[in-house]
N, C-alpha and C positions, 0 to 999 in steps of 0.2 A: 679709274680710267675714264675719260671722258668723252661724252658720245661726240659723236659728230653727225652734221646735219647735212647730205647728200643730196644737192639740188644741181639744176644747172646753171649757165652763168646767165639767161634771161633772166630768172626769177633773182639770183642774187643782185643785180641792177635792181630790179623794183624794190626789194627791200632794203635797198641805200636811198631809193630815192623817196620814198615811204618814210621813213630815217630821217631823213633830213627836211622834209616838209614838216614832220612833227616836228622836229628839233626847232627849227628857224618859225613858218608862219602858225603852225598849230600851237606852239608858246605862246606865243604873241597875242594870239584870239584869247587863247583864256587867260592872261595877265589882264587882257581889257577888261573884259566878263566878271573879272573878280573887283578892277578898281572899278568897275562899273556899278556891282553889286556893293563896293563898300561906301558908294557916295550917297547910298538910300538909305542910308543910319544903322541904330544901334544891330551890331553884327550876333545879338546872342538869340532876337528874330527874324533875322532876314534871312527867309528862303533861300533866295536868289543866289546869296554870298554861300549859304550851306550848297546848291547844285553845283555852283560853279568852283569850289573848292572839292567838290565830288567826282565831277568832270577833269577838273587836274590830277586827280589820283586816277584814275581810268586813264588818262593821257600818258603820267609820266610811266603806267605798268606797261601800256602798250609799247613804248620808248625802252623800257627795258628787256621785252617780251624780242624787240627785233633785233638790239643789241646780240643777245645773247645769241641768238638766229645768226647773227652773219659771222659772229665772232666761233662758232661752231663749226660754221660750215667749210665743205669741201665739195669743190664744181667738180660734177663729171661730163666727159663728153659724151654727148648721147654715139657716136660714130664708136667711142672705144669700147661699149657694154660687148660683154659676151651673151653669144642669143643663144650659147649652145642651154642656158638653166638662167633659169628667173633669177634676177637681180635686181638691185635696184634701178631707179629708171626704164625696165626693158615693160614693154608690151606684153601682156600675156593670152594669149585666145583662152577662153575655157568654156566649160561646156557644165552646166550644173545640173548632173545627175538625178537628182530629185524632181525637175522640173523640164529637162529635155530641151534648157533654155542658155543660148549660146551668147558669152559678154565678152569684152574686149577690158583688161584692166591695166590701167601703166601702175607700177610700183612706185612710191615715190618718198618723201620725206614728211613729215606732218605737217610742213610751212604750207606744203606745194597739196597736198590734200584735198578733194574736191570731188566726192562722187557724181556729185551731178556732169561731171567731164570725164567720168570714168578713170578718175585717180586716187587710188586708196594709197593711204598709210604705209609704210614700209612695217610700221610697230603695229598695225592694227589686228586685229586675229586673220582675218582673210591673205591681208598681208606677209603676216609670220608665218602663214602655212604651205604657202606659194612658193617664196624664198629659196632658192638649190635646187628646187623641183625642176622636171625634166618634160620635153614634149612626150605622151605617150603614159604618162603616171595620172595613176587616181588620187587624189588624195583626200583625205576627211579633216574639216577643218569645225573646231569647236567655236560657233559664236553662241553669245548671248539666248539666239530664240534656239539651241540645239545643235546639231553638227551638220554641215554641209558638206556633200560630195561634189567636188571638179575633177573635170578631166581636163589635163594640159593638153591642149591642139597645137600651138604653135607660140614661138616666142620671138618677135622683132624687138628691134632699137627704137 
């Protein structure tokens, strides 16, 4: 079965346009870079020729890394989420038990991921244990440093 990648349709624009600057001028720069590096001779010591043939492989993964991203993906409208239980894209109030300390999280897809904006993972643990949950439930979710308690407060779009 094949996953699908649940973003909305801003972020799917960036990663066409992301896409296609790699494709178009981001080839182009390291074509130079390489016939650049191969005009400085014998290619079995030339650094330069080994980075920048390094750099194309770092290029063309990320080129395949978004492919696979858009060709995945399925836009939701943030207007049609149901706020009655956490979903993807919805807003979650929570409240962490342990700490008596209140975060705001949007659920999202792993393209669109960013905690420093308060956007976790749909697949992440915090993510996976949020998912169906309801405003008004505790629940214990297992990360890495041990298990974390939230409480759901509220859930918008």
């Amino acid at each position: 079965m094949a996953e699908f990648n649940y973003i909305t349709k801003e972020t799917l624009a960036q990663l066409k346009e992301e896409l296609s600057k790699l494709k178009t001028s981001g080839r182009a720069e390291i074509a130079r870079q390489i016939a650049e590096a191969r005009e400085k001779g014998d290619l079995k010591e030339n650094a330069e020729y080994d980075a920048a043939k390094e750099a194309q492989g770092h290029h063309e993964a990320r080129i395949s890394v978004l492919e696979s991203a858009i060709i995945s993906a399925r836009v939701i409208d943030a207007k049609s989420i149901d706020t009655s239980k956490v979903s993807v894209l919805s807003k979650v109030s929570v409240v962490n038990m342990n700490t008596n300390k209140p975060f705001i999280f949007q659920i999202t897809s792993e393209t669109e991921a960013d905690i420093k904006q308060g956007k976790i993972s749909v697949s992440s643990p915090i993510g996976k244990g949020l998912l169906g949950r309801v405003p008004g439930e505790v629940v214990e979710i297992v990360v890495p440093n041990g298990t974390m308690k939230f409480r759901i407060d509220g859930i918008t779009s």
